[in-house]
N, C-alpha and C positions, 0 to 999 in steps of 0.2 A: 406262518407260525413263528412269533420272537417268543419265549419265553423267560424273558431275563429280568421284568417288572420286580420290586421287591413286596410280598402280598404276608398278608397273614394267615399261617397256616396254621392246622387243627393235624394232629395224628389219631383219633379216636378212628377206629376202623369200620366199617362194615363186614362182617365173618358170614359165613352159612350157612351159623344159628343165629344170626342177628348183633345188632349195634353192641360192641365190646368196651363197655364204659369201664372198666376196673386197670385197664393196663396202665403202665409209669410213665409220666409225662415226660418229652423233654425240657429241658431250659428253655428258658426262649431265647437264649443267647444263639440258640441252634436253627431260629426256624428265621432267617431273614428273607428268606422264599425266592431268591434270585432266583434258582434254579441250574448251578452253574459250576459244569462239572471242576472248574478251575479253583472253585471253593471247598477249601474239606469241609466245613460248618452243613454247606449244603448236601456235600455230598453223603454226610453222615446223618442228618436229618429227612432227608428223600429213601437213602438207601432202610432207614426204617420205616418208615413209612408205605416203600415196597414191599417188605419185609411181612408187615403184619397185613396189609391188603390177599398178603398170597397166604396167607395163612401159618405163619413163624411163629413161634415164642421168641421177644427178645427183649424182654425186659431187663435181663442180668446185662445185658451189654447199654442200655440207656440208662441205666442205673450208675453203670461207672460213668458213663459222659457227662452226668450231673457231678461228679468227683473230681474232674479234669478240669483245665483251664480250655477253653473253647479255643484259645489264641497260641494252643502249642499243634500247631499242625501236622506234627508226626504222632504227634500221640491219638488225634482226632483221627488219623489215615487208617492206624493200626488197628481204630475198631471199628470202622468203614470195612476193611477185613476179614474181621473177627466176625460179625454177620451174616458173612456167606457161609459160617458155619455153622447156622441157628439152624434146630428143627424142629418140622413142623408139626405144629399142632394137631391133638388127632379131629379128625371129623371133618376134615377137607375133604370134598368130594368133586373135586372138577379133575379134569384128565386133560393138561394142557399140553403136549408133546415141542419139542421144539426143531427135530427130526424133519425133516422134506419125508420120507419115506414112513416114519409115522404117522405125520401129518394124514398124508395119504391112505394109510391105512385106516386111520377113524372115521374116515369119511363114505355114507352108504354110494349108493348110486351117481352118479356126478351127472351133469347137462350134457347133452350131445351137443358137438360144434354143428353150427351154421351158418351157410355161406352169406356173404353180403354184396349185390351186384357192385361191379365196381364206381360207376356214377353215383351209387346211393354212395356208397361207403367214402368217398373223396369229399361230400358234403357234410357229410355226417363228421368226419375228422376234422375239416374248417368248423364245423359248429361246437366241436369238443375241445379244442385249443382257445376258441372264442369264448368260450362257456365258461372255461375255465378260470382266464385271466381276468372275466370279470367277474364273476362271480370274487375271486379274490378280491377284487379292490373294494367292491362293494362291502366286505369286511370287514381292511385293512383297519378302519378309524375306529373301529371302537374295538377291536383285537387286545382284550386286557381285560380275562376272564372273571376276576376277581374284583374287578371296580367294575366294568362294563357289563352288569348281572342282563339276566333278561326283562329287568323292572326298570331298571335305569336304563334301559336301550328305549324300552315304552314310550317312561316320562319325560324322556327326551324327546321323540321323535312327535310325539304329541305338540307339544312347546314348540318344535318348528314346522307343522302342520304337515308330517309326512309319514303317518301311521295311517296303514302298514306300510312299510316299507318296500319300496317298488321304482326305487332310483339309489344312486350314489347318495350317500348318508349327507345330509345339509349341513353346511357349518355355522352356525348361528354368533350373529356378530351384533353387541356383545354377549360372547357365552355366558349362558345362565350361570350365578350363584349353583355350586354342589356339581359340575359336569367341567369334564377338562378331555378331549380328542387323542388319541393317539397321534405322536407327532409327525408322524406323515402324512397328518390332513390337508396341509398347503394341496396335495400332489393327487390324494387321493378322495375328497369330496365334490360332493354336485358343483359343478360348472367350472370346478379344478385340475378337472380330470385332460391331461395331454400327452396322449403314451402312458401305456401302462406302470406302473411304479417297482421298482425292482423287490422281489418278495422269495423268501424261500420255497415257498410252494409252487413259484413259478421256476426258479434255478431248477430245482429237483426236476422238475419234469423233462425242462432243456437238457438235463444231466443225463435223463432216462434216454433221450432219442439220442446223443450222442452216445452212449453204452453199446445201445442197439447196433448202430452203426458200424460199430468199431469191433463188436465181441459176436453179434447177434446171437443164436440162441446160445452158444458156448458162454455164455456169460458167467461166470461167478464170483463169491464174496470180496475175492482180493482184486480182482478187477476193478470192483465200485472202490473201493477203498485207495489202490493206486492214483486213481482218476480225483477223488476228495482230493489226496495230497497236491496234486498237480496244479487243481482246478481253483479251490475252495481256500478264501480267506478263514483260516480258523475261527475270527470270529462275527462271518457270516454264517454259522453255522449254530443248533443248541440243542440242550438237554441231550439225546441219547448219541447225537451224530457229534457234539461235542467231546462227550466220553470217549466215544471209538475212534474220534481223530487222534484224542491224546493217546488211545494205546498204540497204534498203528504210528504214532513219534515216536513212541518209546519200544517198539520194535515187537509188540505182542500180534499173536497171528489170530486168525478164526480158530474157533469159535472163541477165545478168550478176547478178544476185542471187542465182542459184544455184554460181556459178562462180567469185565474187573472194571469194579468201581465205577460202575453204570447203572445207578438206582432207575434211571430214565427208561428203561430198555422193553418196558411195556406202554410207552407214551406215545404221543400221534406220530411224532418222526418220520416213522415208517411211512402209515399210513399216506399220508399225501407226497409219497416217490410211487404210488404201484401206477396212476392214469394211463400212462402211457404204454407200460404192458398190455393193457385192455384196448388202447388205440391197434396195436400191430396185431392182435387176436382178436379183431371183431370178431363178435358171433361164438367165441367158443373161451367161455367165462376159464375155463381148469385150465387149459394152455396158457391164459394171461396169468392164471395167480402162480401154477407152479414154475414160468420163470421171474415172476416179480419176489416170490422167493430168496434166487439169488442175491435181490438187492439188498432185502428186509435182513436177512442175516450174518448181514456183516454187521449191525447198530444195535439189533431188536433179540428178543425170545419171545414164547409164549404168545400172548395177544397184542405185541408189540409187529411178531409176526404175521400173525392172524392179521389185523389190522390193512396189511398193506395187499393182501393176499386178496381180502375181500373187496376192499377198492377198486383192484384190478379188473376182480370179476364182475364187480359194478358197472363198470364202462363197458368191458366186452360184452355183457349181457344185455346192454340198452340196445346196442347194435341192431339185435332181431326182438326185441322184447315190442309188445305191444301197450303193453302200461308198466309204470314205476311199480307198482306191487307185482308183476313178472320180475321185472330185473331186482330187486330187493331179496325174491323167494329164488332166484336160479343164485343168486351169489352164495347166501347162506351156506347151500352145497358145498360150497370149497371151505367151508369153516370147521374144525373141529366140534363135532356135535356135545360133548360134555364140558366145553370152555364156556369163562364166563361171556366170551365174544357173543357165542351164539346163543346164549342165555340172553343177554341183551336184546339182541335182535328177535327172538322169539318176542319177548315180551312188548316193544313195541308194534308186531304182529298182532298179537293179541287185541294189544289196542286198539287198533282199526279195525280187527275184526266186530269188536264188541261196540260198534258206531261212536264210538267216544269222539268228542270235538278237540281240534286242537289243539284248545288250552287247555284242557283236560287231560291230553296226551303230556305236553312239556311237563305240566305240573308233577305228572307220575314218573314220568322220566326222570325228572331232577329230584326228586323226594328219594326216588332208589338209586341213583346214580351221580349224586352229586356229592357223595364222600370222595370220589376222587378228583387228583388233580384237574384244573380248567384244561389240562394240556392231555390227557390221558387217551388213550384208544376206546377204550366202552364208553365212557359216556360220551364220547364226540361221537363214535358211529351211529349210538339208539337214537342222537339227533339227527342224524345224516337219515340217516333212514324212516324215520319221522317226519321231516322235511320234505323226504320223494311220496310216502306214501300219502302227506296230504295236499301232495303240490297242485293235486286234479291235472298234471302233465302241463302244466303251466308253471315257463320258465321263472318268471316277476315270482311268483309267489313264490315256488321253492325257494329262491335264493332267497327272497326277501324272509321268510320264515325260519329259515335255519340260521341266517344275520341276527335275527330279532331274537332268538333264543339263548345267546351269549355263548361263553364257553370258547372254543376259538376259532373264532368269526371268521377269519380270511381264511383259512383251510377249508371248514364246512362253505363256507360259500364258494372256495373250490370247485370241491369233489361235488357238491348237487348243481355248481352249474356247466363243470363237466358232462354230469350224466345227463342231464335237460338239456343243455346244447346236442347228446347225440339223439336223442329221442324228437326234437323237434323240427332238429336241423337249421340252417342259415336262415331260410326264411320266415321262423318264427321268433329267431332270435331279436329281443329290445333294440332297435337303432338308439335309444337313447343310452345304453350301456356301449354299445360294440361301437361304434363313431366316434367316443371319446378317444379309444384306444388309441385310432390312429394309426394301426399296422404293426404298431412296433413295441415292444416291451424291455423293459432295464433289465440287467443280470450281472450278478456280483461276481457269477464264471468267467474264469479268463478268458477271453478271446469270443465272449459269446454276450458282451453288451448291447446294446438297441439291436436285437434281432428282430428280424421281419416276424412277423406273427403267420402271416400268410406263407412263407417260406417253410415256418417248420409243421408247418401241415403236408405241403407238398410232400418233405421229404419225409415226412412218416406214414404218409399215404402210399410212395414207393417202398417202405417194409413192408407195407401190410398187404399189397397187391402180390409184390415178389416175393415174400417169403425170406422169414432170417437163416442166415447159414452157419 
């Protein structure tokens, strides 16, 4: 997940009486769509746009922004500010807590844990590191929500004769007129591929086994957060994890490290740190998401949180699940039942229940869910889970499905080929994906570049055998 492309953005919202066409525009001086918490422009153009997504009044405060010179940075800061004092609209009806013990409390019955012998569980965690990292790369190239639509993924892949997609994205030379790769294609396309390509989806996870290690279950929010400073190039880092690095410079603790000046803070972020919680809690989805928890809440809120929470239990629940529609419906459980998270995820349910095809699914997917950002938590998970439930438990497809659907590509092709590496294991796993790799993957964390890929399976196969302390 890079979010820093400059895109063109829309503020018209989706509410929960429907599409709210009458609110005050902003400039466009405001929307150059970096994404970048380092920008007041963005961060005041994002922060509204959270704003009215959760359901705020704040036109009086976009109204003065149209009054303002965009280029006086403290005046733009101050109603970045002013916003967190907007309230909300009547007639919101989600109940999204931000609380671990609220959390918990909305939640009916949770999944009972289940054990996983440990031969199984040793392959299954090589298949879920392997799944992972290619799943990511398979991504990487056309990771750029907003240019890389799931039409332009089509009409491309079509052009280089490799719809659907079921290998590393082609680089077609010379590239067609209207189509330009993300520029880590050199590193990251078919028959380019040598060692995994350094990606934040892949750090995070490295980050999560190192946490583990070092905190095990005692983990919490200033722990991750220490670890950022220590670890993390500032700007290896974006949108929500950007924000809370800056507070955490500038000396702000939990929970206001997640909250000031953090429009980001319901974006994927989270989401793609929870994998690895679900590696050390095979089999028992609630244990991996209430400590992937501690990570999600040093950057995240609301379904920012949720997000990383259900991830977790994504992977923990592949461990014993027997089809993708098990591990989708045990996760759900740990989701706040009246958030829009688990709204989404219902609704993609739905879909499959009611025999819909594929493209039938994306289509309805994106028509309600494609008011938010390319980078957002609900609509990257209704794809996620879209992707598991029509994989038919076939890796090539998931991944190549939830790639094909745009949005951002290297994290969904992540997190589904995480949970399809544990569900199939090594030896189902593509040799034409996992060979390129090569063993070894890039990482922007200090002291944790070309790691062995096989190593850090090992050594989170020893959390998850012996238990965190």
């Amino acid at each position: 997940m890079r979010a820093w492309a400059p895109i063109a953005s829309s503020y018209i919202a989706y509410g929960t009486l429907g599409w709210v066409s009458d609110q005050v525009e902003l400039d466009p001086a405001y929307t150059g769509g970096y994404f970048d918490a380092m920008r007041p422009v963005d961060l005041l153009a994002d922060e509204v746009r959270q704003r009215r997504e959760t359901g705020y009044d704040v036109d009086a405060v976009v109204r003065e922004a149209n009054r303002i010179d965009p280029a006086d940075s403290s005046a733009v800061l101050e109603l970045v500010d002013r916003l967190s004092l907007a309230e909300r609209s009547p007639g919101w009806q989600y109940v999204e807590p931000d609380e671990l013990e609220d959390i918990a409390d909305s939640l009916g019955a949770l999944p009972a844990a289940e054990a996983v012998p440990e031969p199984e569980l040793t392959d299954k965690i090589q298949a879920a590191w392997l799944g992972r990292i290619a799943g990511c790369n398979v991504g990487k190239p056309v990771e750029s929500g907003d240019y890389w639509t799931s039409e332009r993924i089509r009409d491309y892949l079509l052009l280089a004769d490799a719809y659907p997609l079921r290998d590393y994205v082609p680089a077609l030379d010379p590239m067609p007129d209207g189509f330009r790769l993300v520029d880590c294609w050199p590193d990251t396309t078919r028959g380019n591929v040598h060692g995994s390509a350094r990606d934040d989806d892949i750090d995070y996870a490295i980050l999560a086994l190192h946490l583990l290690e070092t905190h095990g279950s005692s983990l919490r929010p200033e722990d991750v957060g220490g670890a950022w400073l220590r670890l993390f190039p500032i700007e290896q880092v974006y949108t929500a994890e950007r924000a809370a690095y800056l507070n955490l410079v500038n000396g702000f603790t939990v929970p206001e490290v997640a909250r000031r000046r953090n429009p980001y803070r319901e974006w994927i972020g989270a989401q793609i740190r929870g994998d690895v919680f679900g590696y050390v809690h095979a089999g028992d989805p609630w244990a991996a998401a209430r400590l992937s928890y501690q990570d999600a809440a040093l950057s995240h809120v609301g379904n920012g949180i949720y997000g990383e929470m259900w991830a977790a239990a994504l992977v923990a629940a592949a461990f014993t699940a027997s089809s993708p529609r098990e591990v989708v419906e045990r996760a759900l459980t740990v989701v706040p039942p009246q958030s829009r998270l688990a709204e989404a995820i219902r609704d993609v349910l739905a879909l499959a229940d009611a025999g819909t095809t594929w493209e039938t699914a994306l289509a309805a997917i994106q028509d309600r869910y494609g008011h938010y950002s390319w980078v957002h938590t609900i609509n990257n998970a209704a794809i996620v889970a879209a992707a598991l439930l029509w994989s038919d438990g076939d890796y090539l497809t998931g991944v190549g499905r939830v790639v094909m659907s745009g949005w951002d590509t290297d994290s969904n092709g992540a997190t589904v080929g995480s949970v399809l590496g544990v569900l199939v294991g090594t030896r189902n796993l593509p040799e034409h994906l996992i060979a390129p790799l090569e063993n070894r993957t890039r990482s922007a964390l200090f002291g944790f570049d070309n790691s062995v890929i096989s190593d850090l399976a090992d050594r989170t196969v020893r959390l998850a055998v012996g238990g965190l302390e």
